[in-house]
CHARMM-style PDB file with segment names, atoms N, HN, CA, C and O in Angstrom:
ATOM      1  N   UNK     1      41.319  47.011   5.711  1.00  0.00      PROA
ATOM      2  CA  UNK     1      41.100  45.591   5.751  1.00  0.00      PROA
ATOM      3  C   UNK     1      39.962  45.261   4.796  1.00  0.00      PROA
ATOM      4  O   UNK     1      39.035  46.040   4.572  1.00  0.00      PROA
ATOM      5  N   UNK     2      40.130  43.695   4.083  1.00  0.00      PROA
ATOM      6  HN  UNK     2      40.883  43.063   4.265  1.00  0.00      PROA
ATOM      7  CA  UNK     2      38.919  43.317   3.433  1.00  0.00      PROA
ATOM      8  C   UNK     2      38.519  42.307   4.087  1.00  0.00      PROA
ATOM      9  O   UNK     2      38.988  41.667   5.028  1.00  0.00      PROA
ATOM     10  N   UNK     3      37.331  42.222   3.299  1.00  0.00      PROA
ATOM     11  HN  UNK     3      36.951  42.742   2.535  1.00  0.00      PROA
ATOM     12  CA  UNK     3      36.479  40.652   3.549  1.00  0.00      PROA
ATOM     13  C   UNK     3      36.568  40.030   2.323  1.00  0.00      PROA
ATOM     14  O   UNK     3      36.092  40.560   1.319  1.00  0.00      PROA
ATOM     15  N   UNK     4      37.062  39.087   2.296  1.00  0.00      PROA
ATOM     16  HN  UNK     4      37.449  38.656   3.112  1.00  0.00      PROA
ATOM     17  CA  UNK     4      36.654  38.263   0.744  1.00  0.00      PROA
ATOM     18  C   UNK     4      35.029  37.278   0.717  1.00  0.00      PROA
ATOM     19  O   UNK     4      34.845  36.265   1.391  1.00  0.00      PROA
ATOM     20  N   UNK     5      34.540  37.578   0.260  1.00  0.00      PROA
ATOM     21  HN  UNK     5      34.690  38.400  -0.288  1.00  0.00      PROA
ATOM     22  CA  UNK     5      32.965  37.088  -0.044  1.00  0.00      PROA
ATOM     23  C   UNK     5      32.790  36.185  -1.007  1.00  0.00      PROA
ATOM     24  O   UNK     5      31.706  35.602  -0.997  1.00  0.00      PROA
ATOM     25  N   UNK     6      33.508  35.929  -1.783  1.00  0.00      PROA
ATOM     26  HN  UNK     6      34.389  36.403  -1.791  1.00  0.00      PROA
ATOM     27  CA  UNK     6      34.118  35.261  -2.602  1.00  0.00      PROA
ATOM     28  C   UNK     6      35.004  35.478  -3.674  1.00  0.00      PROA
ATOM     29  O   UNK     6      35.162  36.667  -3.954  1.00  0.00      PROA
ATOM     30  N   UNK     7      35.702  34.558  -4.437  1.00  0.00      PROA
ATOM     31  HN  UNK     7      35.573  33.593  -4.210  1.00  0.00      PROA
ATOM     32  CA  UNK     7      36.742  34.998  -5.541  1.00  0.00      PROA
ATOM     33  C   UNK     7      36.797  36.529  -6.055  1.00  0.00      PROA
ATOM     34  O   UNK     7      37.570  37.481  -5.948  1.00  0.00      PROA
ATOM     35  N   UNK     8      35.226  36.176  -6.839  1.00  0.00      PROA
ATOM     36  HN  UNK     8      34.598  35.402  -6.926  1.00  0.00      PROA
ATOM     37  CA  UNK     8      34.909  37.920  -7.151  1.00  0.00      PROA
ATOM     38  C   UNK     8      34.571  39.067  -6.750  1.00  0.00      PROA
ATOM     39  O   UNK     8      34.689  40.117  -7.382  1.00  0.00      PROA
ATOM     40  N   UNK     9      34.157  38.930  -5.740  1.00  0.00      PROA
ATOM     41  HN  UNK     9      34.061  38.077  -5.226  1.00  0.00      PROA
ATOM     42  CA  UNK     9      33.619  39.943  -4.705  1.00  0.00      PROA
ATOM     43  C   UNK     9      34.453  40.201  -3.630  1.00  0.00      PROA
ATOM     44  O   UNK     9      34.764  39.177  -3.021  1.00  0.00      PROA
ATOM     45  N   UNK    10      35.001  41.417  -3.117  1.00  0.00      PROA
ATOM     46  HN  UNK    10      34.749  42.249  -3.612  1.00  0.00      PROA
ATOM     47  CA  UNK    10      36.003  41.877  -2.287  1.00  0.00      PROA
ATOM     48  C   UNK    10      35.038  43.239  -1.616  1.00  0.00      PROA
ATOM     49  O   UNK    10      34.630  44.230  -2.221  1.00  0.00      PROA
ATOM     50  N   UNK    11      34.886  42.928  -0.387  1.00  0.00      PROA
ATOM     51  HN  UNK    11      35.217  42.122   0.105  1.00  0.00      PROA
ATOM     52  CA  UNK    11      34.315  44.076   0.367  1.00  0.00      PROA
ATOM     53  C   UNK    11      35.271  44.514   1.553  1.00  0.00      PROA
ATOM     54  O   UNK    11      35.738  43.772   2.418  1.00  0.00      PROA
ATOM     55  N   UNK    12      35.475  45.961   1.400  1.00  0.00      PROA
ATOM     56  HN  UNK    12      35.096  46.564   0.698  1.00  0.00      PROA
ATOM     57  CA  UNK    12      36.060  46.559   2.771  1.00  0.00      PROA
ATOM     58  C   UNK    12      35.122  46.794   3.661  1.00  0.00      PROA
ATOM     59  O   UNK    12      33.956  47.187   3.638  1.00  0.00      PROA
ATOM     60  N   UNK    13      36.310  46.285   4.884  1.00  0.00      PROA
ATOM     61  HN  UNK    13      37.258  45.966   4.903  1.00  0.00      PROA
ATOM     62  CA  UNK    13      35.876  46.194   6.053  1.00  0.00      PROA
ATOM     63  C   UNK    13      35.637  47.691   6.440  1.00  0.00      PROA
ATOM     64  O   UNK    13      36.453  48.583   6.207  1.00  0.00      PROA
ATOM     65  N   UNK    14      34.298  47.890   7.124  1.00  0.00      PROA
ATOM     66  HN  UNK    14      33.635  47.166   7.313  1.00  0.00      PROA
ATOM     67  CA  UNK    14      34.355  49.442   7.289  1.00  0.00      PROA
ATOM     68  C   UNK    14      34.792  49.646   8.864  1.00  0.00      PROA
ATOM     69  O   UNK    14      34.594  48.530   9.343  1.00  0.00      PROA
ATOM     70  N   UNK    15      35.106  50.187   9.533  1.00  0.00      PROA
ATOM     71  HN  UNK    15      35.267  51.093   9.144  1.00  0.00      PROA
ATOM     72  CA  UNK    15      35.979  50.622  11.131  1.00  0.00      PROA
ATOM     73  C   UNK    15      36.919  51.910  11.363  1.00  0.00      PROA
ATOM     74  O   UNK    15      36.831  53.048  10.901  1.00  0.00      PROA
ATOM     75  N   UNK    16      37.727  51.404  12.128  1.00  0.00      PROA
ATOM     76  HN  UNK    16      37.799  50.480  12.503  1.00  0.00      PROA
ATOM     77  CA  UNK    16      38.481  52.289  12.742  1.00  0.00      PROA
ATOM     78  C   UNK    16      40.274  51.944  12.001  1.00  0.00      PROA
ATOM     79  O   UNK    16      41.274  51.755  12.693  1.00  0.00      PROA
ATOM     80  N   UNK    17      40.240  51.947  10.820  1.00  0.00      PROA
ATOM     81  HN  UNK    17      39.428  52.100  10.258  1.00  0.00      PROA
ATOM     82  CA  UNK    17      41.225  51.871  10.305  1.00  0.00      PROA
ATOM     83  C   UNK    17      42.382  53.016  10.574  1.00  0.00      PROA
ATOM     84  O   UNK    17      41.981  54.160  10.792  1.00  0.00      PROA
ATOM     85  N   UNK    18      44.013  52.719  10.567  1.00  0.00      PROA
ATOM     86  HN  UNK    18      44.339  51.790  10.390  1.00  0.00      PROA
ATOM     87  CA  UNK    18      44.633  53.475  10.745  1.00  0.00      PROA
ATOM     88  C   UNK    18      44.620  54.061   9.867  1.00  0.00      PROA
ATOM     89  O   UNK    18      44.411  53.617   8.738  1.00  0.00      PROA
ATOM     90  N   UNK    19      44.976  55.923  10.335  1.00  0.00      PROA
ATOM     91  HN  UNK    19      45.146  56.283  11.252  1.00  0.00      PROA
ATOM     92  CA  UNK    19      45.571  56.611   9.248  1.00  0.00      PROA
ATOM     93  C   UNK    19      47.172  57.042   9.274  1.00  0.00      PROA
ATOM     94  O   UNK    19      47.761  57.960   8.703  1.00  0.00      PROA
ATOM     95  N   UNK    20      47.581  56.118  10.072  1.00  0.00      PROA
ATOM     96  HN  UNK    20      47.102  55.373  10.536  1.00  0.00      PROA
ATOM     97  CA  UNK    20      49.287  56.380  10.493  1.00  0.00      PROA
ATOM     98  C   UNK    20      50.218  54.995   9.941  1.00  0.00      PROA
ATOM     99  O   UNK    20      49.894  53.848   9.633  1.00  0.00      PROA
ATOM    100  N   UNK    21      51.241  55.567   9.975  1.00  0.00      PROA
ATOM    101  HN  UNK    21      51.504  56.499  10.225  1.00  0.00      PROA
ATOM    102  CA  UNK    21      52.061  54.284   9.681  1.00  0.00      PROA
ATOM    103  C   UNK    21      52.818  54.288  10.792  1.00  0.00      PROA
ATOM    104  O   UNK    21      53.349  55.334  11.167  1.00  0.00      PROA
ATOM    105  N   UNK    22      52.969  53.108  11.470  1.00  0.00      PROA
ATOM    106  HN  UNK    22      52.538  52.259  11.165  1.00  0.00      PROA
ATOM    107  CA  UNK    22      53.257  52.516  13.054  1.00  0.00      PROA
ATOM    108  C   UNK    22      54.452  53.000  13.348  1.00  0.00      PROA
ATOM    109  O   UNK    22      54.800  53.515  14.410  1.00  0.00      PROA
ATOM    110  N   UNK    23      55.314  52.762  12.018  1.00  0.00      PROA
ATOM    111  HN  UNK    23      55.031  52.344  11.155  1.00  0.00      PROA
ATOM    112  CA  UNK    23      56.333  52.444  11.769  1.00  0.00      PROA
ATOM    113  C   UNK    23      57.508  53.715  12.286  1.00  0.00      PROA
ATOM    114  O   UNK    23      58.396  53.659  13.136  1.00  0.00      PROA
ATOM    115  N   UNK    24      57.008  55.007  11.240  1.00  0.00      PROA
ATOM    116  HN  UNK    24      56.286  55.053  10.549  1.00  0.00      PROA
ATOM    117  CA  UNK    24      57.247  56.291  11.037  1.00  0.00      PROA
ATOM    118  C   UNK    24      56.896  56.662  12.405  1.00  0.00      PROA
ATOM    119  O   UNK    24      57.817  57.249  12.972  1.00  0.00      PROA
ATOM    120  N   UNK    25      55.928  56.511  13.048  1.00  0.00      PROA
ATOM    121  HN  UNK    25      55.179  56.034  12.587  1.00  0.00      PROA
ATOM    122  CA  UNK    25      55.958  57.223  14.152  1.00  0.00      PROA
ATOM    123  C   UNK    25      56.209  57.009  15.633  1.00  0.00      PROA
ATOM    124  O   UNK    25      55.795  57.552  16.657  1.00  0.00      PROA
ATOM    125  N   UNK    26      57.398  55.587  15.246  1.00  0.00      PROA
ATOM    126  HN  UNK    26      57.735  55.145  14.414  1.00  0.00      PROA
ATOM    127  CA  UNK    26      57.976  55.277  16.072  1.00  0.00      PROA
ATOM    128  C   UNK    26      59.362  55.958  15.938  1.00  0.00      PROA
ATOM    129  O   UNK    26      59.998  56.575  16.793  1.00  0.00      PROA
ATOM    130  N   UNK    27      59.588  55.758  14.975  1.00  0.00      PROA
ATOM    131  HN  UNK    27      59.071  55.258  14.281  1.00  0.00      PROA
ATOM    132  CA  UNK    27      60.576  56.244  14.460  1.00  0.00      PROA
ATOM    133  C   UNK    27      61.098  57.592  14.655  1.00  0.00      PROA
ATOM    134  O   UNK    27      62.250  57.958  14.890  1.00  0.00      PROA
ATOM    135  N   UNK    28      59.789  58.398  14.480  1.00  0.00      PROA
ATOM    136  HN  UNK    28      58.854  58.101  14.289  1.00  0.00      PROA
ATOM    137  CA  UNK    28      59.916  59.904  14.964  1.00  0.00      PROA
ATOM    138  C   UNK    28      60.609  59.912  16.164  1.00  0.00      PROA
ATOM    139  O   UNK    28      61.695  60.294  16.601  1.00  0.00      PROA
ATOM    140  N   UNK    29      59.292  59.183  16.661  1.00  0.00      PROA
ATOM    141  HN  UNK    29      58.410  58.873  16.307  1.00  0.00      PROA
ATOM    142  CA  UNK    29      59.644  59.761  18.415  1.00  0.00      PROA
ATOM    143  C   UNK    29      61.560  59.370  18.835  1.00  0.00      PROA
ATOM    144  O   UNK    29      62.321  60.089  19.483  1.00  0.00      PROA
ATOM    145  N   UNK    30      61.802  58.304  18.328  1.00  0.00      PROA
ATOM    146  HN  UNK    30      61.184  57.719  17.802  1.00  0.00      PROA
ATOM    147  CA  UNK    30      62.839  57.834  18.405  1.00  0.00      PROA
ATOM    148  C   UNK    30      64.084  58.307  17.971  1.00  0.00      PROA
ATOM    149  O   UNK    30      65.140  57.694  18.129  1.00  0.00      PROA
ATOM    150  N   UNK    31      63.940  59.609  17.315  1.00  0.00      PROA
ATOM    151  HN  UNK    31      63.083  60.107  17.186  1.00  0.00      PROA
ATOM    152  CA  UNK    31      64.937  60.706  16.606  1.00  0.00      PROA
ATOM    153  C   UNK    31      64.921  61.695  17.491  1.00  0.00      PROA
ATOM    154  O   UNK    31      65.807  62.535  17.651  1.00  0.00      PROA
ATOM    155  N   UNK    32      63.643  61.573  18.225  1.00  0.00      PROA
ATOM    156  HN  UNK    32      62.924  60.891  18.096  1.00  0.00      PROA
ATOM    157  CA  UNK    32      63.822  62.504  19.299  1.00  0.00      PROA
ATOM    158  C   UNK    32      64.443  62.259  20.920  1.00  0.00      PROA
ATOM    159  O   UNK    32      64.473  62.852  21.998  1.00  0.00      PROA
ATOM    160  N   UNK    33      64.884  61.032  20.332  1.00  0.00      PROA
ATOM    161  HN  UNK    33      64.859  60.550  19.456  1.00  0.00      PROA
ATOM    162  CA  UNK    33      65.301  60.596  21.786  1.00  0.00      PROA
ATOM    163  C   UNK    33      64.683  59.988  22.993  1.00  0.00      PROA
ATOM    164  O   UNK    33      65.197  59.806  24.097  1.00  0.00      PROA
ATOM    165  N   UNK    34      63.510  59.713  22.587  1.00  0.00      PROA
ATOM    166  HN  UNK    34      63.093  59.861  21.691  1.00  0.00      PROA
ATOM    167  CA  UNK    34      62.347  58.940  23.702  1.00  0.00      PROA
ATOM    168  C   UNK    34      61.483  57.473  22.830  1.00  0.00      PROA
ATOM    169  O   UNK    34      61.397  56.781  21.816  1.00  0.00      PROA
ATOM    170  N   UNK    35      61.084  57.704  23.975  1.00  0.00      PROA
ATOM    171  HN  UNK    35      61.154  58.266  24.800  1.00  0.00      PROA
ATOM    172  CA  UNK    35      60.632  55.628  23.629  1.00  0.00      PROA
ATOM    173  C   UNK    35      58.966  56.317  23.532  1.00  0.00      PROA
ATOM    174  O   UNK    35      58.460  57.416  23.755  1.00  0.00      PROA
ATOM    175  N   UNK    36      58.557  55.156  23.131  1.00  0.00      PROA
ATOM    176  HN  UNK    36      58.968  54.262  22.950  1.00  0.00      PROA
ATOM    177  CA  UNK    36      57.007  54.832  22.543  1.00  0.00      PROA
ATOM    178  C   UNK    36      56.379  53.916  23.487  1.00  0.00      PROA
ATOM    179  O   UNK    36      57.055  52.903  23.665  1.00  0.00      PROA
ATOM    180  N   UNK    37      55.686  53.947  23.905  1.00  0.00      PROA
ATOM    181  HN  UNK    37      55.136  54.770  23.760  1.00  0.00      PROA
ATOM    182  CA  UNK    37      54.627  53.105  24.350  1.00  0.00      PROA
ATOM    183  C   UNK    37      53.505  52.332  23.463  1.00  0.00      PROA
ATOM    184  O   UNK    37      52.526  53.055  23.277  1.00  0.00      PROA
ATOM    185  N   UNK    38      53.440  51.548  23.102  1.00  0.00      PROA
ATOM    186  HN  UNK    38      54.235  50.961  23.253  1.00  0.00      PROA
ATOM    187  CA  UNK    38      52.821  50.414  22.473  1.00  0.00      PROA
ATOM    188  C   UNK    38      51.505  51.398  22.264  1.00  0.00      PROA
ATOM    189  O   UNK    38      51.315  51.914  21.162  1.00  0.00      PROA
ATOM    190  N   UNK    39      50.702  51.609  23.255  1.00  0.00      PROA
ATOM    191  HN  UNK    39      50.856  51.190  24.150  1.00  0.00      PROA
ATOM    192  CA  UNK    39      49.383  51.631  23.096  1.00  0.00      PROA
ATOM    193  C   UNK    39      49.307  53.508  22.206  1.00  0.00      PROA
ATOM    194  O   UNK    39      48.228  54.024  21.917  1.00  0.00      PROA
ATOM    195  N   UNK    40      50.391  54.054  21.994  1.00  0.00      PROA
ATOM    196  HN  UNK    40      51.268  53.635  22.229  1.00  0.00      PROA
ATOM    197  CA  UNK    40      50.175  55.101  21.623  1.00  0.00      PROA
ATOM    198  C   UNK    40      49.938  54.831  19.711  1.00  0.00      PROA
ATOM    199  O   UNK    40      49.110  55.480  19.072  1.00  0.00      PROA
ATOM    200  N   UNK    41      50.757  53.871  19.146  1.00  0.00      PROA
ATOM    201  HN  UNK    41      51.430  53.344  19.665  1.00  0.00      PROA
ATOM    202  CA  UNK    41      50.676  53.379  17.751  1.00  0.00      PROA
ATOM    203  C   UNK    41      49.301  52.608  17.831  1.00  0.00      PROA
ATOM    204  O   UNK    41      48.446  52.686  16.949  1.00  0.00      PROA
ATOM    205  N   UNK    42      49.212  52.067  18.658  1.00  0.00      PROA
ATOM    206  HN  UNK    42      49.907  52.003  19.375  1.00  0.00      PROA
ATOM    207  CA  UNK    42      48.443  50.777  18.686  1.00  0.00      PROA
ATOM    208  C   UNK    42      46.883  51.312  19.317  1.00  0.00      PROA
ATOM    209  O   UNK    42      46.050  50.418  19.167  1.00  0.00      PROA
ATOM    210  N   UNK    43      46.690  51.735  19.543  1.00  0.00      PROA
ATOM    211  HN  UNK    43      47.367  52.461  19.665  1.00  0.00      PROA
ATOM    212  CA  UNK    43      45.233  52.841  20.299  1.00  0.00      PROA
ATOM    213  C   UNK    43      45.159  53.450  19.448  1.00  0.00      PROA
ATOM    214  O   UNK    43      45.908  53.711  18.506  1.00  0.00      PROA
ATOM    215  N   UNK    44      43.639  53.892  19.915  1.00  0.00      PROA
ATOM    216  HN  UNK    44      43.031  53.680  20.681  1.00  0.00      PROA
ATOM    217  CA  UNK    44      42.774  55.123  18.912  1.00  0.00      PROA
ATOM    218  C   UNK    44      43.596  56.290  18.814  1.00  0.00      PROA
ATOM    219  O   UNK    44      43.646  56.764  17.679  1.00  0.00      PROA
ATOM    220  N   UNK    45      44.602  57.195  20.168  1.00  0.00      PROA
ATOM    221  HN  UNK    45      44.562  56.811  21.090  1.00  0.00      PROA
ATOM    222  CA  UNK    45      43.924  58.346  20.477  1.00  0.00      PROA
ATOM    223  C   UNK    45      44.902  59.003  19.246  1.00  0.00      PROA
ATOM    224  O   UNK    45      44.338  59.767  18.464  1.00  0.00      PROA
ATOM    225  N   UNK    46      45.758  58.840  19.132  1.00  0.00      PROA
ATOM    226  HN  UNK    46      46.217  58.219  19.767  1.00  0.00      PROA
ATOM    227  CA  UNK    46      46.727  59.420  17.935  1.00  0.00      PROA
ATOM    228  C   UNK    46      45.604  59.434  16.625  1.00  0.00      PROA
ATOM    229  O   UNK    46      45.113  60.479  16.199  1.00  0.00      PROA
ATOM    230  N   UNK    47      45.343  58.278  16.157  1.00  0.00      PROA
ATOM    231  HN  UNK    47      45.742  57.429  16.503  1.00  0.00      PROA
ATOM    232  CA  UNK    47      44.130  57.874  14.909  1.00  0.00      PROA
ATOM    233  C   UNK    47      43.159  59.336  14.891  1.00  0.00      PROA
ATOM    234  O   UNK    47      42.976  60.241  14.077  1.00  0.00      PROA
ATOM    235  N   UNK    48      42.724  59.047  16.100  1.00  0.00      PROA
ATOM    236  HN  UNK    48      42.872  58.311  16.761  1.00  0.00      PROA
ATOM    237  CA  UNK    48      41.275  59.999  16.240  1.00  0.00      PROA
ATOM    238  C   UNK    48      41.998  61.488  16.448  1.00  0.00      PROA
ATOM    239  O   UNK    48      41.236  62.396  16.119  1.00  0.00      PROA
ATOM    240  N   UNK    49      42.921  61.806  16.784  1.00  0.00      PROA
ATOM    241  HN  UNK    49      43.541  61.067  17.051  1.00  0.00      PROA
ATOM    242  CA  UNK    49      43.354  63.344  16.948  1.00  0.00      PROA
ATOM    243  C   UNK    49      43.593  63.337  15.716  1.00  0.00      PROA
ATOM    244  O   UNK    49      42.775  64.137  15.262  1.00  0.00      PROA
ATOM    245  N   UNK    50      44.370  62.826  14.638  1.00  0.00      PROA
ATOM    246  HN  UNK    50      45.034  62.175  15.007  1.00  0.00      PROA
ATOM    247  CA  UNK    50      44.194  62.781  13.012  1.00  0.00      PROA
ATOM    248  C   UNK    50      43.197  63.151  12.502  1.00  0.00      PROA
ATOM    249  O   UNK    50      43.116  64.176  11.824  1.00  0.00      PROA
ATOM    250  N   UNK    51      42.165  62.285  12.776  1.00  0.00      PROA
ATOM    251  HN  UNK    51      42.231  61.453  13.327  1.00  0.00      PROA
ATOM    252  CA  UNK    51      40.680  61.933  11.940  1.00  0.00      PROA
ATOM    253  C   UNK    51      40.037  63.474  12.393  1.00  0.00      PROA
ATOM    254  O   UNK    51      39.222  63.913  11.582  1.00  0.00      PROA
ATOM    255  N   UNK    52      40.357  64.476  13.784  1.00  0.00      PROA
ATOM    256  HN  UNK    52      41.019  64.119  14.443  1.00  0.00      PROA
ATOM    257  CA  UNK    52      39.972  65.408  14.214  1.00  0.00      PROA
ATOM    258  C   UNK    52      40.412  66.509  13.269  1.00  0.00      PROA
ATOM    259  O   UNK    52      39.537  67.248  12.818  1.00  0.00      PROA
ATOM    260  N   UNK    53      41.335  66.644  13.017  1.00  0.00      PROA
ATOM    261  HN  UNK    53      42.046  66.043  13.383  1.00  0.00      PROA
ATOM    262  CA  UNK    53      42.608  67.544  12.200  1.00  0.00      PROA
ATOM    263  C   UNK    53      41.796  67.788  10.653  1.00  0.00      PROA
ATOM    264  O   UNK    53      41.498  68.806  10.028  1.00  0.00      PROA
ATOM    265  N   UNK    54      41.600  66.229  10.378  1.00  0.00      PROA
ATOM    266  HN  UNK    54      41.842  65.402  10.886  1.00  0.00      PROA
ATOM    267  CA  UNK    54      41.423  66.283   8.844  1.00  0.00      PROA
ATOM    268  C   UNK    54      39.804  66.499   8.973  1.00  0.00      PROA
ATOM    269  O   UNK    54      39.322  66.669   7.853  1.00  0.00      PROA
ATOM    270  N   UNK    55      38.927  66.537   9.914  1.00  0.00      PROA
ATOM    271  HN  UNK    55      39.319  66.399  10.823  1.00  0.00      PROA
ATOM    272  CA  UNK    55      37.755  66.717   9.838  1.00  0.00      PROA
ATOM    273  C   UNK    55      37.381  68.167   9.900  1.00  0.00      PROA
ATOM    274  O   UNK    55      36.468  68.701   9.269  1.00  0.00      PROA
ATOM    275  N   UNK    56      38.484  68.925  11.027  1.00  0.00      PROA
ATOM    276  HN  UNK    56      39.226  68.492  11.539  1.00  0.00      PROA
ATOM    277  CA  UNK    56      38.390  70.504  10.850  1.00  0.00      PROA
ATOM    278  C   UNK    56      38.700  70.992   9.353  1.00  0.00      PROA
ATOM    279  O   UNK    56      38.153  72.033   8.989  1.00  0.00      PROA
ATOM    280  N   UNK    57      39.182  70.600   8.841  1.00  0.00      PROA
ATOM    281  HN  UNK    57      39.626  69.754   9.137  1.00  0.00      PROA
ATOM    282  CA  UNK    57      39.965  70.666   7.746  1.00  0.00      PROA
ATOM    283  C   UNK    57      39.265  71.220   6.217  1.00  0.00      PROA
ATOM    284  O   UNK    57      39.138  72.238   5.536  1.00  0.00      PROA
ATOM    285  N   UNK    58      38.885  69.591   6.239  1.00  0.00      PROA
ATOM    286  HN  UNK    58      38.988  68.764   6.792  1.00  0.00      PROA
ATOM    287  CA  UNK    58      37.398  69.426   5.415  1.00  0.00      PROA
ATOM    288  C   UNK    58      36.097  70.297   5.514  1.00  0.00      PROA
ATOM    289  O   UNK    58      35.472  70.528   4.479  1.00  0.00      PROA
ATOM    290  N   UNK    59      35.432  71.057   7.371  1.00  0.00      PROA
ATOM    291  HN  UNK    59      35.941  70.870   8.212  1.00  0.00      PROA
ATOM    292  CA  UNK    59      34.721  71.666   7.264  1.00  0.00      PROA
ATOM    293  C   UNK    59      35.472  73.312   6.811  1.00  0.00      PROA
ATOM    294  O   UNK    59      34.692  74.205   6.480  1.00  0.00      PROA
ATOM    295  N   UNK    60      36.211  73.450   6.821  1.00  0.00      PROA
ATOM    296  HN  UNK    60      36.844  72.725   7.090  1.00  0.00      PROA
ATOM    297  CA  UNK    60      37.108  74.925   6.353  1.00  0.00      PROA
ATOM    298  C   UNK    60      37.011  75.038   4.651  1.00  0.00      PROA
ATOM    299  O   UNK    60      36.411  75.816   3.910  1.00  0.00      PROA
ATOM    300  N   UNK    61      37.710  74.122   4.461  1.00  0.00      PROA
ATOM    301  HN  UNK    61      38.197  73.490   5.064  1.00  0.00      PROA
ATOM    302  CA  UNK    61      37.115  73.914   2.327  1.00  0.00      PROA
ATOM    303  C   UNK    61      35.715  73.547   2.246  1.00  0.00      PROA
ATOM    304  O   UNK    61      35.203  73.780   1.151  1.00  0.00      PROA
ATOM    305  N   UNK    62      35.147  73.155   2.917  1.00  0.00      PROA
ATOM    306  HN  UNK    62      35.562  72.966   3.807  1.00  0.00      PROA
ATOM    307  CA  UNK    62      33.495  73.553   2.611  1.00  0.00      PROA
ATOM    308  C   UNK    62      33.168  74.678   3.090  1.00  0.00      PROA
ATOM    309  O   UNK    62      32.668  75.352   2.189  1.00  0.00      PROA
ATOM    310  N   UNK    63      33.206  75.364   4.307  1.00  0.00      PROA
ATOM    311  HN  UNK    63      33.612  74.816   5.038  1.00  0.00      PROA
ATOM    312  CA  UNK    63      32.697  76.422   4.652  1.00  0.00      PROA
ATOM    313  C   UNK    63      33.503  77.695   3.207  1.00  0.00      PROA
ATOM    314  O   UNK    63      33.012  78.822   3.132  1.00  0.00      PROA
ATOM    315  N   UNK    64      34.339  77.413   2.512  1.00  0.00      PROA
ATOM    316  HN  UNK    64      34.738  76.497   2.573  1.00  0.00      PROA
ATOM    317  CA  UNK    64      35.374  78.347   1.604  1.00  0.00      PROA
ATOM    318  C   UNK    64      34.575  77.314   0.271  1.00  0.00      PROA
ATOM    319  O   UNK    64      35.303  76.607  -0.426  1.00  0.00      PROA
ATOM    320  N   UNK    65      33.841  77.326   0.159  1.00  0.00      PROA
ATOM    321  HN  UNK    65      33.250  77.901   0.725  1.00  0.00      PROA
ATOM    322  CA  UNK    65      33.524  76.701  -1.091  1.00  0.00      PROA
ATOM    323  C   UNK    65      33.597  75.895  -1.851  1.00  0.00      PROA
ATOM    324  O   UNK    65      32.988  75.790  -2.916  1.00  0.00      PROA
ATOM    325  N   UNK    66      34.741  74.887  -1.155  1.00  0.00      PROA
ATOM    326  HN  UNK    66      35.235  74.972  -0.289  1.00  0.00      PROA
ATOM    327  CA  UNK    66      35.790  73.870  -1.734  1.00  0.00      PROA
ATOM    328  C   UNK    66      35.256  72.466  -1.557  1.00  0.00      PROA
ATOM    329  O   UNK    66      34.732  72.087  -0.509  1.00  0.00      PROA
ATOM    330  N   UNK    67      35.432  71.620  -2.766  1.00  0.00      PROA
ATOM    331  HN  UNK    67      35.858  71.929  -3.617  1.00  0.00      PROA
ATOM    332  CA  UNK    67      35.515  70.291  -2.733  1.00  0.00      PROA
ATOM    333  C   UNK    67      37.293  69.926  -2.648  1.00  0.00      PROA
ATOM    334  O   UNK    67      37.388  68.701  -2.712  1.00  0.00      PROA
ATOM    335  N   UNK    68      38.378  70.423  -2.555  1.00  0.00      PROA
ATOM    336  HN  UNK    68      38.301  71.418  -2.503  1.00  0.00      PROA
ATOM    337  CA  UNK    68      39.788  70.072  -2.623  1.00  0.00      PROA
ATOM    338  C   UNK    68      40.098  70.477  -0.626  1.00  0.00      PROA
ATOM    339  O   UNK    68      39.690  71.580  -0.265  1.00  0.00      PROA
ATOM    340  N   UNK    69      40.730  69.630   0.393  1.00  0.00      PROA
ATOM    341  HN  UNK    69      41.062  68.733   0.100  1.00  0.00      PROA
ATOM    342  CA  UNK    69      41.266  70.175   1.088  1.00  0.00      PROA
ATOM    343  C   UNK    69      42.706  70.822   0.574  1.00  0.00      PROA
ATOM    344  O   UNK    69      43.429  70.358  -0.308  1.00  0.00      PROA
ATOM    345  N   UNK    70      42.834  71.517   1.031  1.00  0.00      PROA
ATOM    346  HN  UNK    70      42.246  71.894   1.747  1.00  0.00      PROA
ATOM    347  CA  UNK    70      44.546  72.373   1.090  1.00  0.00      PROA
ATOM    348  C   UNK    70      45.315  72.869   2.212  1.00  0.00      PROA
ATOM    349  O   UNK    70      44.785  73.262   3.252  1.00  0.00      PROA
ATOM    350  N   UNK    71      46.368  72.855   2.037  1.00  0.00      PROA
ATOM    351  HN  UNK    71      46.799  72.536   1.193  1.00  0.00      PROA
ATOM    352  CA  UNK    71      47.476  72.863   3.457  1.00  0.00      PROA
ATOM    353  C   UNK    71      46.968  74.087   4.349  1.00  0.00      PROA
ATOM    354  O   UNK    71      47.163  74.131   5.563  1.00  0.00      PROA
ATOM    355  N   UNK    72      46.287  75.091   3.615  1.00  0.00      PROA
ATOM    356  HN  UNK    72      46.129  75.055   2.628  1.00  0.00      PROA
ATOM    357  CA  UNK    72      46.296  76.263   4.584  1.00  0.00      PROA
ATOM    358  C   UNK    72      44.459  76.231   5.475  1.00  0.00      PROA
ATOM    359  O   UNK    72      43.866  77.137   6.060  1.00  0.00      PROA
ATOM    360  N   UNK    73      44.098  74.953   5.237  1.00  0.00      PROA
ATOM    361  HN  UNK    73      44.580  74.217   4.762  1.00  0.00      PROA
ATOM    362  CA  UNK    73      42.976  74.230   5.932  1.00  0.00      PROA
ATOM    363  C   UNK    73      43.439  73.504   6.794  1.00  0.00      PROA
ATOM    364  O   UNK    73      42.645  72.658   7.206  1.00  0.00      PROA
ATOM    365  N   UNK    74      44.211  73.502   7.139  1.00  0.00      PROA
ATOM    366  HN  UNK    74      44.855  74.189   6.804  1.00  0.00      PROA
ATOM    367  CA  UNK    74      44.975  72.068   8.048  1.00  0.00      PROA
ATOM    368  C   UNK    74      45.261  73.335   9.074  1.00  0.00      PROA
ATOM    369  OT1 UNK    74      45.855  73.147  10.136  1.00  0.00      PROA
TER     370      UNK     74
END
């Protein structure tokens, strides 16, 4: 999300932005044959088990020397 501050100036909003698309992971579940509950797209806890994943992630390519994450950090 932004803030517009004016014409020229565009600041992001800093928060709890998603890192999922709503969409897709309704969708998933829905290939699998079960329903979604609103608050599972729509709530943190999916977001934050993400943000957990990619944070282990990140400390693994630093603890290995790395500024690049890579799949076998995940």
């Amino acid at each position: 999300m932004t803030e517009i501050v004016s014409e020229k100036e565009i600041i992001p909003k800093k928060g709890n932005d998603s890192l999922i698309v709503k969409a897709k992971v309704r969708e998933y579940i829905h290939e699998k044959e079960y329903n979604t509950s609103g608050d599972v797209v729509d709530g943190d806890a999916l977001n934050n088990e993400i943000k957990k994943l990619l944070d282990k992630a990140i400390e693994r390519a630093k603890a290995n020397g790395r500024k690049t994450v890579q799949t076998k950090d995940l």
